[in-house]
C-alpha positions in Angstrom: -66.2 -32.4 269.0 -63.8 -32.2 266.1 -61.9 -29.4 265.6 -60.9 -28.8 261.8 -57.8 -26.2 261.5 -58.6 -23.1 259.2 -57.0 -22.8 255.9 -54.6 -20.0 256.6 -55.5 -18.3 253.6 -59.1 -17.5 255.1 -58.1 -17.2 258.7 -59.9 -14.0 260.8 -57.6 -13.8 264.0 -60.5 -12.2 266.1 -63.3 -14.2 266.3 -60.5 -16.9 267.0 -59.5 -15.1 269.9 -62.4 -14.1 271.2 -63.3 -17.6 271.1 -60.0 -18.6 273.1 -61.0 -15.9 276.0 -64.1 -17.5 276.2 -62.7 -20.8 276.9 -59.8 -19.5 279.3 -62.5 -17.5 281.5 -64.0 -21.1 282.0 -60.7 -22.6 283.1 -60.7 -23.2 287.3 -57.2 -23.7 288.0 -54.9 -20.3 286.8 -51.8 -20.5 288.6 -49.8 -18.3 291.2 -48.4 -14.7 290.3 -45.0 -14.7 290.8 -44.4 -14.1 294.7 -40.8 -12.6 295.2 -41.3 -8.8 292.9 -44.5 -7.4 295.0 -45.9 -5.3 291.7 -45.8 -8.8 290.5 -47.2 -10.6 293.7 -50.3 -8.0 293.5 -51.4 -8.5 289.9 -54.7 -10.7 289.4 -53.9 -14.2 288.4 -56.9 -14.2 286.2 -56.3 -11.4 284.2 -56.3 -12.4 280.4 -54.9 -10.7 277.3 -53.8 -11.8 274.0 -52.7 -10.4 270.7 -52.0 -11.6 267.3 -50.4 -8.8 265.0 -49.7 -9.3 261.3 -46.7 -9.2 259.2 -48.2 -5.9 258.0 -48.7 -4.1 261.6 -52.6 -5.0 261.6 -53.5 -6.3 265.6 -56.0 -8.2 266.9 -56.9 -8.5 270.5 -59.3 -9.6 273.1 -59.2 -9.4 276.7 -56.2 -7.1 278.7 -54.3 -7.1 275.2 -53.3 -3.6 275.9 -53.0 -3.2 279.5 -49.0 -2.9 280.6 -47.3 -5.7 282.1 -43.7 -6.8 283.3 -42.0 -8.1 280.7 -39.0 -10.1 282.8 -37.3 -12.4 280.9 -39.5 -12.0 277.3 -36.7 -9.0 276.8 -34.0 -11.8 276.9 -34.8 -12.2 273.5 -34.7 -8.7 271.8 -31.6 -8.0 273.5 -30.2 -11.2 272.3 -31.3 -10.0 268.6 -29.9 -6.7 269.1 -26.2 -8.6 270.1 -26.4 -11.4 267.6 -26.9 -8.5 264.7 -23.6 -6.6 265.9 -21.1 -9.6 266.5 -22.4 -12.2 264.5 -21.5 -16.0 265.3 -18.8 -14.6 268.0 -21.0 -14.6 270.6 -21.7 -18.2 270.3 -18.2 -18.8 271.6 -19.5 -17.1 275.2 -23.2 -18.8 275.2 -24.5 -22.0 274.6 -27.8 -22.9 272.3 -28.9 -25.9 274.2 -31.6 -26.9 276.9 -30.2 -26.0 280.4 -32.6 -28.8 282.0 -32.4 -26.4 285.5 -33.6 -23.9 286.9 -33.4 -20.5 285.2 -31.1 -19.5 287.9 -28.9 -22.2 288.5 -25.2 -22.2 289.5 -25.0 -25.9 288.7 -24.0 -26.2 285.3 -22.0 -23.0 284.9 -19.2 -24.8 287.4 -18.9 -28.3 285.5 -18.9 -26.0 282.0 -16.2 -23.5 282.6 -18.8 -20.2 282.9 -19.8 -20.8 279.6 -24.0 -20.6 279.9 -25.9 -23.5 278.6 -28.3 -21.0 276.7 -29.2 -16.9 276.8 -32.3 -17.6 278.1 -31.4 -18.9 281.3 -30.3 -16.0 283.6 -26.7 -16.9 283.1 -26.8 -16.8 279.4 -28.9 -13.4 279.8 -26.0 -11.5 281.6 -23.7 -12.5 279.3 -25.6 -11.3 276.4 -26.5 -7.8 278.2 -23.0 -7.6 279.2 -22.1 -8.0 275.5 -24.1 -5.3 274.4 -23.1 -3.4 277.0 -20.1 -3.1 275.5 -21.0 -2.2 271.6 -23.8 0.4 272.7 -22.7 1.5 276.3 -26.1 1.2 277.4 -27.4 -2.1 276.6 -30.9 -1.0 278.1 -31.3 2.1 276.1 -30.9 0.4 273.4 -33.5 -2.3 274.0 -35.5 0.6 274.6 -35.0 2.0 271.9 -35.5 -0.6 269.5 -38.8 -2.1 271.3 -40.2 1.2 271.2 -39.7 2.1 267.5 -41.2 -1.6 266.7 -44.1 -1.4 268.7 -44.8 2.3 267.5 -45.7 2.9 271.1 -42.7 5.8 272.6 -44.0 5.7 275.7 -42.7 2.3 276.5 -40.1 2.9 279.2 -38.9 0.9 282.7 -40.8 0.4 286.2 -38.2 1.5 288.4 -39.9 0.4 291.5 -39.7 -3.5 289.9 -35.7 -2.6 288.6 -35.5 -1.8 292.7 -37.2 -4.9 293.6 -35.2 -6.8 291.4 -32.4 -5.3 292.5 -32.7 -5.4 296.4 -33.4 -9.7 295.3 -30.5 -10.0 292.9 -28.2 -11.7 295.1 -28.3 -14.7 293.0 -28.0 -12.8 289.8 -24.8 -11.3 291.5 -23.2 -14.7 292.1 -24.1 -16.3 288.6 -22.5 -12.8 287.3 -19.3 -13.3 289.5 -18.9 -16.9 288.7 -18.6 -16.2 285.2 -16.3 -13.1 285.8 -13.9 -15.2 287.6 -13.7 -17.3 283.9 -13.3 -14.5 281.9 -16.8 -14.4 280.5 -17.9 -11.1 281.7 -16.6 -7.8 280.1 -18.0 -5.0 282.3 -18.1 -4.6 286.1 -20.6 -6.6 287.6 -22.6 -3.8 289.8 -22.4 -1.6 286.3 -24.0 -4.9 284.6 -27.0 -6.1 286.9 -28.1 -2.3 286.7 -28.4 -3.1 283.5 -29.8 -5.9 283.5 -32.7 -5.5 286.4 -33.7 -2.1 284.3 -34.3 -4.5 281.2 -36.1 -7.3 283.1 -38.7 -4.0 284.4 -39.6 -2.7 280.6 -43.4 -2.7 280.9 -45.2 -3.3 277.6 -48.5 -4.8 276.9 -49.8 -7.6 274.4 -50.1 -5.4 271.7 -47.0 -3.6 272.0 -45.1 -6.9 272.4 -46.7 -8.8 269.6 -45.6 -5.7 267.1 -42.1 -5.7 268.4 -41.6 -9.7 267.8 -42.7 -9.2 264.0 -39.1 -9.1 262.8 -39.0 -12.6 263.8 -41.5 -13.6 261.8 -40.3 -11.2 258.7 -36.8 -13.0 259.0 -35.2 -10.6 260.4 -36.7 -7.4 258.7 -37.6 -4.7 260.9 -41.3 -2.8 260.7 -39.3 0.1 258.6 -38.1 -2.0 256.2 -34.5 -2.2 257.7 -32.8 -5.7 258.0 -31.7 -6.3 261.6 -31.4 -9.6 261.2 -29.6 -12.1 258.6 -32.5 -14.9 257.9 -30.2 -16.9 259.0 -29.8 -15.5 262.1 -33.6 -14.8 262.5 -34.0 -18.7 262.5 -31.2 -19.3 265.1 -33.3 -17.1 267.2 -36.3 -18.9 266.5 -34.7 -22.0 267.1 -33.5 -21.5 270.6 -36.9 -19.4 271.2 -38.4 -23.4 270.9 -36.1 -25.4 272.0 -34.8 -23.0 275.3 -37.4 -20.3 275.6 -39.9 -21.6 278.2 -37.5 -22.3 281.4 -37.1 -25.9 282.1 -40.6 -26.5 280.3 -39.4 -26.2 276.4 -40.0 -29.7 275.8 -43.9 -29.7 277.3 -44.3 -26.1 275.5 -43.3 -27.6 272.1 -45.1 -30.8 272.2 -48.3 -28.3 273.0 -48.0 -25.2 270.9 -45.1 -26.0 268.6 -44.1 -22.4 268.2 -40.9 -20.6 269.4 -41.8 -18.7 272.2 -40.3 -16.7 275.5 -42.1 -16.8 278.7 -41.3 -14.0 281.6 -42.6 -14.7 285.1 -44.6 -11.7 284.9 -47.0 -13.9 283.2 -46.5 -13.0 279.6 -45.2 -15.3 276.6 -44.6 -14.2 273.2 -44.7 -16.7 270.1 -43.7 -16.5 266.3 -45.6 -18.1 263.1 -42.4 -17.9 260.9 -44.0 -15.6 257.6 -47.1 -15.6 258.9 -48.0 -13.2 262.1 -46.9 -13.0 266.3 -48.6 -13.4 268.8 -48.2 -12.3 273.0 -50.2 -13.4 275.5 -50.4 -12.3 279.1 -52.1 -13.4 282.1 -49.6 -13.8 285.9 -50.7 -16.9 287.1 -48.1 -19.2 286.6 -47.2 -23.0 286.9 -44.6 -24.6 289.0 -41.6 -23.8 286.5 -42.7 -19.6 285.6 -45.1 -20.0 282.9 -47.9 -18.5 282.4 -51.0 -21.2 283.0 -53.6 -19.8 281.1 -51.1 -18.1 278.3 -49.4 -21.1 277.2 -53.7 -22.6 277.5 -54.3 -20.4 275.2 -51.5 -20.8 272.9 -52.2 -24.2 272.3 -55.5 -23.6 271.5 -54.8 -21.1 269.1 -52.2 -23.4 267.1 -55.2 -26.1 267.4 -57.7 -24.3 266.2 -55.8 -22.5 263.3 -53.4 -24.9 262.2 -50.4 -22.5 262.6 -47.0 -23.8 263.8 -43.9 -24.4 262.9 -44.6 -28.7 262.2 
């Protein structure tokens, strides 16, 4: 069958993703929840959801789109938005912007680089960032808070404190990766003080609506849904940028070739994704490959960019 893409002028998200669900419920093979959080461990690996909102707040969804989920490491990049638009290009002196090519939590390449994080997706890079707007806001995970619920227009977003716990009582690694870059000068605030703040951040629950509305001011170029700038444009696209080339683990190149969107993957099974002027999207469902991504959410991602023609090439 040949698929031909929709002129994006005359595109109708739903039928599109109720077309998509379709397809995903027919898939056999959906992946493994991740194992070491148990809220995580319990969830259905074949629960679906997925969300497309508009530059204007209009949503579409289909599936689970507005049951709440774990967020994990998709909040990497709100708080990295929320640093970047208080210190500017500083902070690119204390994270890197390229492909780590290891594990998410690897101590590998933080010892050969001098604690400097390849990227602030990784969990390295992610402490660093927290740590930095821990120290411009004095509670870096209020202030993601904050910010994700006045975007999503939903104030009763808040943290699972049972998965901050979880994460906590398994943070061991975390703690080490946090150390390792104290002892090079790369961390500001005490380390138990930042992997509180961190594990609350990495529980935010949210669904696929909520998260598709707060990614918006990625696709607006940095303009929040008030009207506000957060962003430079320029900065927007740096965002964007390391969303493709960094955002999906050690699976960015694999996630590009397929979707060819920026996106961020968490291992609770959700990814979110940005059409540059044109809409966001989240999908969420826990079953996920080898390398912590979503099976059937980065499926249905590229069958979404196939069947509409959206992405950034």
């Amino acid at each position: 069958m040949v698929i031909m893409a929709a002129p994006t002028s005359s595109l109708t998200f739903q039928p599109i993703l109720e077309r998509i669900a379709e397809e995903i419920g027919r898939t056999p093979g959906r992946g493994r929840p991740a194992d070491y959080i148990p809220a995580l461990a319990a969830r259905d690996p074949r629960a679906f959801g997925m969300a497309v909102a508009e530059l204007d707040g209009t949503v579409y969804g289909v599936g689970d789109w507005r049951e709440p989920f774990s967020t994990q490491s998709i909040t990497k990049v709100f708080t990295l938005a929320l640093d970047l638009a208080r210190e500017g290009d500083a902070l690119w002196e204390h994270v890197g912007r390229e492909p780590s090519g290891n594990p998410f939590n690897s101590l590998i390449q933080l010892e050969y680089e001098n604690g400097i994080p390849r990227n602030p997706f990784i969990n390295a890079g992610a402490l660093v960032v927290t740590d930095r707007l821990q120290t411009r806001t004095g509670d870096a995970a209020g202030e993601l808070l904050a910010f994700l619920r006045a975007e999503s227009g939903n104030p009763t977003l808040d943290f699972d404190q049972d998965i901050a716990a979880s994460e906590s009582a398994h943070g061991d690694r975390n703690a080490a990766l946090a150390h390792f870059m104290a002892s090079y000068g790369n961390i500001d605030n005490p380390v138990p003080a930042l992997l509180d703040q961190y594990f609350r951040q990495c529980s935010l629950t949210a669904s696929c609506a909520d998260l598709a509305l707060a990614t918006s001011f990625l696709a607006r170029h940095g303009v929040r849904a008030d009207g506000t700038r957060l962003l430079t444009r320029s900065q927007a696209k740096q965002i964007n940028a390391v969303m493709l080339t960094c955002g999906t683990y050690d699976a960015a190149g694999d996630f590009a070739y397929r979707v060819g969107l920026p996106g961020k993957s968490g291992v609770g099974g959700g990814i979110i994704a940005v059409v540059p002027g044109r809409c966001t999207l989240c999908v969420w469902s826990p079953g996920l490959d080898e390398r912590g991504n979503s099976v059937a959410g980065v499926a249905a991602l590229d069958r979404f960019t196939t069947l509409t023609g959206l992405s950034v090439f």
